[in-house]
N, C-alpha and C positions, 0 to 999 in steps of 0.2 A: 504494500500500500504506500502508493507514496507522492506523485507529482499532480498537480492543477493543471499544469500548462497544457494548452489546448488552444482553440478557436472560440469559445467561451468568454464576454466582457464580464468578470464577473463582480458583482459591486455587495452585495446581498450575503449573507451567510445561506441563507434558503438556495443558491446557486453554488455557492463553494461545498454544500453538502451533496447536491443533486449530481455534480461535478466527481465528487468522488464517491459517489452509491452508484455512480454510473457502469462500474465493471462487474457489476449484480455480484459484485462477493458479499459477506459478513462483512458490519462495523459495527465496534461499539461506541461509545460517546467519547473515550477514551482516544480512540484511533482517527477518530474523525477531529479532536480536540487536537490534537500531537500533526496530524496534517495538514491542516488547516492552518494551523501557527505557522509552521515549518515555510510554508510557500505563500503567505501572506504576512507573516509578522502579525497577526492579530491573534490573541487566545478572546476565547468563547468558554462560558461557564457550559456545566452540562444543562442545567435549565434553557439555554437560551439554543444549545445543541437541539433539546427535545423538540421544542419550539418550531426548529426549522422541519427536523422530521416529519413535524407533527404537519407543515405548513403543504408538504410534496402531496397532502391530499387537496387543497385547495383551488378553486376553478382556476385560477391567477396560474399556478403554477401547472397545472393537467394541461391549458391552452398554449401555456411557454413551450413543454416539452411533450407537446402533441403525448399526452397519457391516456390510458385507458379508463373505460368508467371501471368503479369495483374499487376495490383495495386494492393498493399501489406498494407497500411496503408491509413485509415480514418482520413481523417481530417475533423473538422467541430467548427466553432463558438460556443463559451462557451455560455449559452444564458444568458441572461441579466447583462455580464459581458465582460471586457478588454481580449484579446487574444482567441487561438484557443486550441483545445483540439482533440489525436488522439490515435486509438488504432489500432491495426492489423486487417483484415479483416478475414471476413466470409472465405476464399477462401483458409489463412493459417489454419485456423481451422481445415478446411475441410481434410488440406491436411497431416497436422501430425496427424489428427484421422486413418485415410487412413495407415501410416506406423503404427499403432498398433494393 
């Protein structure tokens, strides 16, 4: 996990998150905090992390990144560890393979 750089202007933390939940792996708030710093210089609390996550369901952002309707993000218990861990779903996958 590790670089922003891209074709992406990104001003927003709800885009520096979409930006790097974009390779449909697992993050946790942690990994997404630690990358995000790293190629921005800006740290993000985990509240303000959730926040973003919480935003990739938003029509603002479904009409940004052409998303599907439904649930857009996985959440699931990190196993045999403290907090949760989430990636985009099957159903964006589906759906930007679809526009190439």
């Amino acid at each position: 996990m590790g670089s922003l750089s891209g074709s992406l202007i990104m001003d927003r933390l709800d885009d520096y998150v979409m930006k790097c939940m974009s390779n449909f792996q697992w993050w946790t708030f942690w990994d997404l905090q630690r990358v995000i710093k790293e190629n921005t210089g800006k740290f993000y609390g985990e509240p303000t992390i959730s926040a973003a996550i919480r935003n990739i369901r938003k029509d603002y952002m479904r009409s940004k990144y052409n998303l599907p309707s439904g649930e857009v993000v996985v959440k699931e218990r990190i196993p045999q560890r403290k907090g949760y861990r989430y990636k985009l779903t099957n159903a964006v996958m589906n759906r930007w393979s679809e526009k190439r």
